[in-house]
C-alpha positions as CSV (number, residue, x, y, z in Angstrom):
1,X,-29.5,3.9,59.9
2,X,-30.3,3.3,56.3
3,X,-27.0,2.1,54.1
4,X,-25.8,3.6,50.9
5,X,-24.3,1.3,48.6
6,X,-22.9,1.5,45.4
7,X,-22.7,-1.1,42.1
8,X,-21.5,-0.2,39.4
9,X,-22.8,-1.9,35.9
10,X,-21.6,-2.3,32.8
11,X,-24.7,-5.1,31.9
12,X,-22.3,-7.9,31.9
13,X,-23.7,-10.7,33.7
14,X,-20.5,-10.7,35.9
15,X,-22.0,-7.0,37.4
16,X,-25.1,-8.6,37.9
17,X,-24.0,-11.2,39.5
18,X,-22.1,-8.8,42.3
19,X,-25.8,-6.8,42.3
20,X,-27.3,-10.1,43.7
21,X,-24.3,-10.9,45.8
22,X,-24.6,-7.2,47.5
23,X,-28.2,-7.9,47.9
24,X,-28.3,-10.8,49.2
25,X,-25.4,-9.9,51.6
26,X,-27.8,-7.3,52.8
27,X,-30.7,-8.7,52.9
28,X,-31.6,-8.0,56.1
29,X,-30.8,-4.2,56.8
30,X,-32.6,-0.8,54.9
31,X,-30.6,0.1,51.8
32,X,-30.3,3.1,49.3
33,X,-28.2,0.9,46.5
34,X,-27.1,2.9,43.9
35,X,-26.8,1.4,40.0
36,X,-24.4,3.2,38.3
37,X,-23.3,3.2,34.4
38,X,-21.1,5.3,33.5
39,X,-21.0,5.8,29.5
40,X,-19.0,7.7,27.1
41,X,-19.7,8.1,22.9
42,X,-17.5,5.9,21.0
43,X,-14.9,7.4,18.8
44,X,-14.1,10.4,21.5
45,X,-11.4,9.4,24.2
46,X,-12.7,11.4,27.3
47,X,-9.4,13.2,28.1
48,X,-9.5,14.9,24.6
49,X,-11.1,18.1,24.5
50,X,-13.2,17.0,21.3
51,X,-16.2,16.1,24.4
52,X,-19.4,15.3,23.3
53,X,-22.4,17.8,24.4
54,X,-25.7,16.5,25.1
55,X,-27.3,16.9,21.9
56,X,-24.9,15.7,19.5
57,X,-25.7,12.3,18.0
58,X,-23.4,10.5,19.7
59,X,-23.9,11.4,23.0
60,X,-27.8,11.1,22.8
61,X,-27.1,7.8,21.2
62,X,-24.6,6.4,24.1
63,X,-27.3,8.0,27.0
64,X,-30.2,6.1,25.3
65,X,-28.7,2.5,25.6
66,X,-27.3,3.3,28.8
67,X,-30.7,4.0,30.6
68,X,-32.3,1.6,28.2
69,X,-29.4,-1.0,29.7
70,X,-30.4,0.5,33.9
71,X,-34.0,0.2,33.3
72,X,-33.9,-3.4,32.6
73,X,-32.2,-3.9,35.3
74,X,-34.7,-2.1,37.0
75,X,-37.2,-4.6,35.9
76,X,-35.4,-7.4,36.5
77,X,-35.3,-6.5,40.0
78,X,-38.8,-5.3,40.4
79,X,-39.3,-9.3,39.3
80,X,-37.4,-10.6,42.8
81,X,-38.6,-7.6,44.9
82,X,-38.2,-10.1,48.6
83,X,-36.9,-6.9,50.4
84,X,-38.9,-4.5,50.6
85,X,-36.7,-2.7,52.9
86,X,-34.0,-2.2,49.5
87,X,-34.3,0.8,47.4
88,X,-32.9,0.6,44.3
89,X,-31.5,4.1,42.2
90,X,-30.1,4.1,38.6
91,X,-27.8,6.5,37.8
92,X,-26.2,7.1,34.2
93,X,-23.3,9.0,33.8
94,X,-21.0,10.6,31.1
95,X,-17.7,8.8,32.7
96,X,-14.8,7.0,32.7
97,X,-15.6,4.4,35.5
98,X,-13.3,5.1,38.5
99,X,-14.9,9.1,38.3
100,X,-18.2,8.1,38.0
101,X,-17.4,5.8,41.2
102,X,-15.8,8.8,42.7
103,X,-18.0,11.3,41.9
104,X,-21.3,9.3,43.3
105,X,-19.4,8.3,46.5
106,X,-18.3,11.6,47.5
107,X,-22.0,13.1,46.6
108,X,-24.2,10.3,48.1
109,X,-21.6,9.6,50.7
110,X,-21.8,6.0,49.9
111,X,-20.2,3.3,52.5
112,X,-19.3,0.2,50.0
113,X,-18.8,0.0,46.6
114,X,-19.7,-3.8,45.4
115,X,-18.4,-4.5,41.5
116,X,-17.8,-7.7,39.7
117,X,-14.2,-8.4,38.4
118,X,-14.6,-8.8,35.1
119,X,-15.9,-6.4,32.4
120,X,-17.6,-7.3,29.2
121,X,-14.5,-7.9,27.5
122,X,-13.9,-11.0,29.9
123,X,-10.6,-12.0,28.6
124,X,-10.3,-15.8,30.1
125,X,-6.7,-15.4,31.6
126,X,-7.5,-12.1,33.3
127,X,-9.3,-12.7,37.1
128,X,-9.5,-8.9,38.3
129,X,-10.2,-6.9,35.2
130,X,-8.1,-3.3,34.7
131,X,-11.2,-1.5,35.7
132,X,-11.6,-3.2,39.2
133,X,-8.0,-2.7,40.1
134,X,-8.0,0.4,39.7
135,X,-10.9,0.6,42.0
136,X,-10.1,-0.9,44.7
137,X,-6.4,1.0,44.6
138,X,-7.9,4.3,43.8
139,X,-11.2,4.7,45.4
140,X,-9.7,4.8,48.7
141,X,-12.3,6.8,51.3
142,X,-14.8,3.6,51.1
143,X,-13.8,-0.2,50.9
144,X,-14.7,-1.7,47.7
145,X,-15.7,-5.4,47.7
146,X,-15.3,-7.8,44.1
147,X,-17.3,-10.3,43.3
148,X,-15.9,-13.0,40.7
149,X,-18.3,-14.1,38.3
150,X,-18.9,-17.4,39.6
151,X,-19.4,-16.7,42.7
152,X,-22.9,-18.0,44.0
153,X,-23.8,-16.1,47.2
154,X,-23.6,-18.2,50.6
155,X,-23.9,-16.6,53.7
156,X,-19.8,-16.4,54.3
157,X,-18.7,-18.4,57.2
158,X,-15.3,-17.5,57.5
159,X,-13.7,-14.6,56.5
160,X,-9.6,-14.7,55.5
161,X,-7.6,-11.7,57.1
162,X,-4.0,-12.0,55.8
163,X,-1.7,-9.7,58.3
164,X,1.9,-9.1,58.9
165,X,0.9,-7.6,62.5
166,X,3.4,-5.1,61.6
167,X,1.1,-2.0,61.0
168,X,-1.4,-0.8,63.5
169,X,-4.3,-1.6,62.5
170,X,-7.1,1.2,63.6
171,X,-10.7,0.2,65.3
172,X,-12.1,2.4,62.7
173,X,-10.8,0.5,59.7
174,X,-12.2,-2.4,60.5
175,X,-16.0,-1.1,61.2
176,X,-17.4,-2.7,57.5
177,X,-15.6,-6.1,58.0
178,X,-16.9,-6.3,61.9
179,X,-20.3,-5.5,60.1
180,X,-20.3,-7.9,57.7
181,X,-18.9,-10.2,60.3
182,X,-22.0,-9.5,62.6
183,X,-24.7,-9.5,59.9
184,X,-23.8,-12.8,58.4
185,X,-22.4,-14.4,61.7
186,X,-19.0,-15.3,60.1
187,X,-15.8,-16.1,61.6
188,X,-12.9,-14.0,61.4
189,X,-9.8,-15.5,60.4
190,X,-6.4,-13.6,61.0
191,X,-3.3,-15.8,58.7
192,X,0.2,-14.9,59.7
193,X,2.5,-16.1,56.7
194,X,6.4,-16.1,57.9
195,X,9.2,-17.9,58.2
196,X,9.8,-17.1,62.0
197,X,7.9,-18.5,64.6
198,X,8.7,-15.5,67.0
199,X,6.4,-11.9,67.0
200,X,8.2,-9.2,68.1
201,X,6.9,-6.4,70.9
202,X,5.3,-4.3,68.5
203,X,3.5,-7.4,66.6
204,X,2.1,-8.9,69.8
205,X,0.6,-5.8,70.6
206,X,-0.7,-5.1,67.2
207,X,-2.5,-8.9,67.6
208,X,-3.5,-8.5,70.7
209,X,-5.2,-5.3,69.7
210,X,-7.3,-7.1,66.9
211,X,-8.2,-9.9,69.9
212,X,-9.7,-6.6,71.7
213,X,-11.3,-5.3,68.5
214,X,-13.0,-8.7,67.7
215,X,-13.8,-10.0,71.5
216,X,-17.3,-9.3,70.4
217,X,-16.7,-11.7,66.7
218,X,-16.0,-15.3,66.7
219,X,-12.3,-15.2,65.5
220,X,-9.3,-17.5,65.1
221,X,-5.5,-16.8,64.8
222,X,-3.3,-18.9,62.0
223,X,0.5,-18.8,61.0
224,X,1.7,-20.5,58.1
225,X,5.5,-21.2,57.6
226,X,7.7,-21.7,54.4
227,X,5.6,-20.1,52.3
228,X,5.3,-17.2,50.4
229,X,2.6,-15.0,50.7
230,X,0.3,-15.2,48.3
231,X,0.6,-19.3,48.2
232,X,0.0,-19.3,51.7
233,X,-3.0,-17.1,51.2
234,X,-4.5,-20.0,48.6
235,X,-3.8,-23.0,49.9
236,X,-5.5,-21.8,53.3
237,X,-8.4,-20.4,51.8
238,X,-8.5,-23.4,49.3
239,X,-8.1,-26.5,52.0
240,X,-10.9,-23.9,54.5
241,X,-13.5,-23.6,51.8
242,X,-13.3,-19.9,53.3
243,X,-16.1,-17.7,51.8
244,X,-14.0,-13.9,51.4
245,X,-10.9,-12.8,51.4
246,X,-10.2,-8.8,53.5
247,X,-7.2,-6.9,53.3
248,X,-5.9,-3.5,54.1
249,X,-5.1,-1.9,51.0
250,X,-2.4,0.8,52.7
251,X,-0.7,3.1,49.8
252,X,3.0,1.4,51.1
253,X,2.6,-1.7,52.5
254,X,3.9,-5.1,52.0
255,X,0.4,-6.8,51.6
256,X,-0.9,-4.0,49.3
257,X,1.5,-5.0,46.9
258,X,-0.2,-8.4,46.6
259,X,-2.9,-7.0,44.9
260,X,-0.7,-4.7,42.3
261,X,-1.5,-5.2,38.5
262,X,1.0,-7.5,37.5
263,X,0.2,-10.2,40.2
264,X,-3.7,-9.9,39.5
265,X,-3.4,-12.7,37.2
266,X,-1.6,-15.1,39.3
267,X,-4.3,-15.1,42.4
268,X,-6.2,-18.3,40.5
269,X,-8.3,-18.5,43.4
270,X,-9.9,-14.9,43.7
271,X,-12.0,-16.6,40.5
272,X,-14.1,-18.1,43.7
273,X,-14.3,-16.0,46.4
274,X,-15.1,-12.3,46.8
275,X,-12.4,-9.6,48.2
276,X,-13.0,-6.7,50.9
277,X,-10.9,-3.8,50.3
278,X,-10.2,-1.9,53.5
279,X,-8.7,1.4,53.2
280,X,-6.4,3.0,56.3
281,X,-7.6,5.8,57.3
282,X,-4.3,8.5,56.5
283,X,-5.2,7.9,52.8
């Protein structure tokens, strides 16, 4: 069945960048991908009610450079056109950028939304720029996957998955990152970070229910001791040369709060390697 997939643009080269990431990542399977800039006319914030109507200067002006903007894009991939099995559809939008995500993901039913991290403002001590954040924390009925702007696309090879085994994790979460797993013939890493040695009933069975839902995956179990989470999570992905990073983004939940705002800037090494947001399922 042919995949929808979405990446949003805001002509920086860090959104092209994730656009020939997702590609590439796909290269092999039929895909509807969806380009989407979202624009709004300067000088009106979009939750006053002073909104622009098409045929007002502004607004004219702001639709014009944004399709301008797409169709080069457009071009610039009619230039690499190696898979002929992608389809490529712009789409500009009047927006702020987490509705226009929204909005085309509920109408298109997308399955992945694929963004860069940074925006054109590209402020050197911010990694995961506002707009991605809030992304990957609010668009929360597809996983979102971010790209940093260095990032060079390998075929990933190992994929990191940080868990406390303390949440159930269910089959159906999991059905992009077994995908991506299959498609690019990665191994699965699972990284336990705690300071006890010991799992308790409810964590062995929460494991061993991941060993059932991978037996088909190549897939490894870590623990790491002594060290806090998100050092753990570095160092290991560091030292492996691992090629993505998937988590679980639950709305209450220990590892979700890993990727909250204010430690964004701290995660040095999500400037190298791409991020799966998961979502669970109640959300």
């Amino acid at each position: 069945m042919k995949k929808k997939i979405l990446l949003p643009t805001d002509f920086s080269k860090n959104a092209w960048n994730a656009i020939s990431y997702a590609i590439e990542l796909y290269k092999n399977e039929e895909c509807d991908f969806y380009i989407l800039n979202v624009f709004n006319a300067t000088g009106y914030a979009l939750e006053s009610m002073m909104i622009p109507e098409p045929g007002e200067k502004k607004y004219d002006e702001a639709k014009e450079k944004s399709e301008k903007g797409l169709s080069k894009i457009l071009e610039r991939l009619s230039f690499r056109d190696k898979y002929p099995n992608h389809k490529f559809i712009m789409v500009s939008q009047f927006n702020s950028i987490l509705e226009g995500i929204k909005d085309i993901v509920d109408k298109q039913d997308v399955e992945m939304v694929i963004m860069g991290t940074k925006g054109t403002t590209n402020a050197g001590d911010v990694i995961y720029g506002s707009n991605t954040v809030l992304v990957m924390e609010k668009v929360r009925n597809c996983p979102v996957m971010a790209i940093p702007e260095n990032v060079i696309y390998t075929e990933p090879k190992e994929i990191v998955f940080p868990t406390d085994y303390k949440t159930q994790i269910k089959r159906r979460e999991l059905q992009y990152l077994i995908e991506i797993a299959k498609i690019s013939n990665a191994v699965v890493c699972f990284l336990y970070v705690s300071n006890d040695d010991t799992l308790d009933d409810q964590q062995v069975n929460n494991q061993k229910l991941l060993k059932e839902y991978f037996e088909t995956i190549p897939h490894t179990f870590h623990t790491l001791h002594n060290v806090d989470v998100k050092g753990g999570l570095s160092a290991f992905v560091e030292s492996r040369n691992s090629d993505m990073i998937t988590f679980i983004n639950r709305k209450h939940s220990f590892f979700g709060s890993i990727f909250s705002r204010p430690m964004v800037k701290d995660l040095g090494y999500h400037s190298k390697v791409p991020v799966l947001a998961l979502h669970d399922i109640k959300n």
